[in-house]
C-alpha positions as CSV (number, residue, x, y, z in Angstrom):
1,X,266.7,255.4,193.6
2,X,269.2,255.3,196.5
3,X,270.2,251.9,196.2
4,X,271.1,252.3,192.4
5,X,273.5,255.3,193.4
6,X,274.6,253.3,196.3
7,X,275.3,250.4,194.0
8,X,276.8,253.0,190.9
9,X,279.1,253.9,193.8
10,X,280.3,250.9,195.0
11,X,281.2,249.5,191.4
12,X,283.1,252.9,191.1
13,X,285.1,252.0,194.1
14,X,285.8,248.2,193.6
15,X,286.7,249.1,189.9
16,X,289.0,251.9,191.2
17,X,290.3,249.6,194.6
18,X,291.4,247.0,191.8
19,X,293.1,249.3,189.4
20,X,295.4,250.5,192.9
21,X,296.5,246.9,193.8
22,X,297.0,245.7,190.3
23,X,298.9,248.9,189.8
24,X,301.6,248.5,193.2
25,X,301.3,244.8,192.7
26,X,302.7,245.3,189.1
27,X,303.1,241.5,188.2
28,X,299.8,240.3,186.4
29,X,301.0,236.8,185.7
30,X,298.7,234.0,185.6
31,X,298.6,231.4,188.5
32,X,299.8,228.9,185.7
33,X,302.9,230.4,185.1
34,X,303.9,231.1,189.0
35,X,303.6,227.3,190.1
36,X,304.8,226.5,186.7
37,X,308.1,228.0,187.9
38,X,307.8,227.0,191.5
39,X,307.5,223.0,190.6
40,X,310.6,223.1,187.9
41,X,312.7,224.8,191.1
42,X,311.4,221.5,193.0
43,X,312.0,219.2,190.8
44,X,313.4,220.0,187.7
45,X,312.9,216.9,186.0
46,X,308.8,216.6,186.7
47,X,307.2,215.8,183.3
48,X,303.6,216.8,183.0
49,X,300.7,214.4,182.7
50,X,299.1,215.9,180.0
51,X,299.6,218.4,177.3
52,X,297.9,221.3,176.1
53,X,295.4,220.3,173.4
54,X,295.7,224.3,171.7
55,X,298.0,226.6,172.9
56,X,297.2,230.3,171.7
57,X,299.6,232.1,169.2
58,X,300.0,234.8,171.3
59,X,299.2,236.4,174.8
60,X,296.6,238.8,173.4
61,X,294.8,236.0,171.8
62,X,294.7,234.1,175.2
63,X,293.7,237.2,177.1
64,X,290.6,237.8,174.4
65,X,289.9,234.2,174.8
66,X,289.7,234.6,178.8
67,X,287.6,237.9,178.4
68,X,284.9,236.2,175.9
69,X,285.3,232.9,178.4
70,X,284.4,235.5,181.1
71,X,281.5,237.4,179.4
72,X,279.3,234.6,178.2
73,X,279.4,233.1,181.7
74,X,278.6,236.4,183.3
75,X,276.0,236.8,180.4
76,X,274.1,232.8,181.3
77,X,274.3,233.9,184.9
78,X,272.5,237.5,184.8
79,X,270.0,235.8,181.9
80,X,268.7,233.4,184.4
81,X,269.0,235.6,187.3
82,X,267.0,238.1,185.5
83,X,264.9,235.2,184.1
84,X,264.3,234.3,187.8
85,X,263.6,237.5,189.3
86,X,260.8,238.3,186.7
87,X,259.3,235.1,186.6
């Protein structure tokens, strides 16, 4: 029982730790967009190998699209963790 509160506690804390950086951080750009910037200040003529096969409509659409990307690979993992542990 005290190692479930232990762990309730510590996913308390991460979940709270992250919401204070991301919070005085303030800028929640992708990674993309960031070196997307820094290689057009390098060379601003660089053309791209390859082009996006589907770019979403909008930022919300890519962000759900990133969440349900996110969910289904934590969902496989736990399923064959769990799948492990009882086996």
């Amino acid at each position: 029982m005290r190692k479930h509160i232990f762990l309730i506690v510590l996913a308390i804390f991460i979940v709270m730790f992250s919401l204070y950086v991301g919070a005085q951080k303030g800028d929640l750009a992708g990674a993309d967009e960031k070196m997307e910037e820094v290689i057009k200040e390098i060379s601003p003529d660089y053309k791209p190998f390859f082009n996006s096969i589907f770019e979403p409509p909008s930022g919300e659409v890519e962000s759900f699209l990133f969440a349900l990307q996110a969910s289904t690979g934590a969902f496989i993992i736990g399923y064959f963790l769990g799948k492990g542990k009882n086996a």
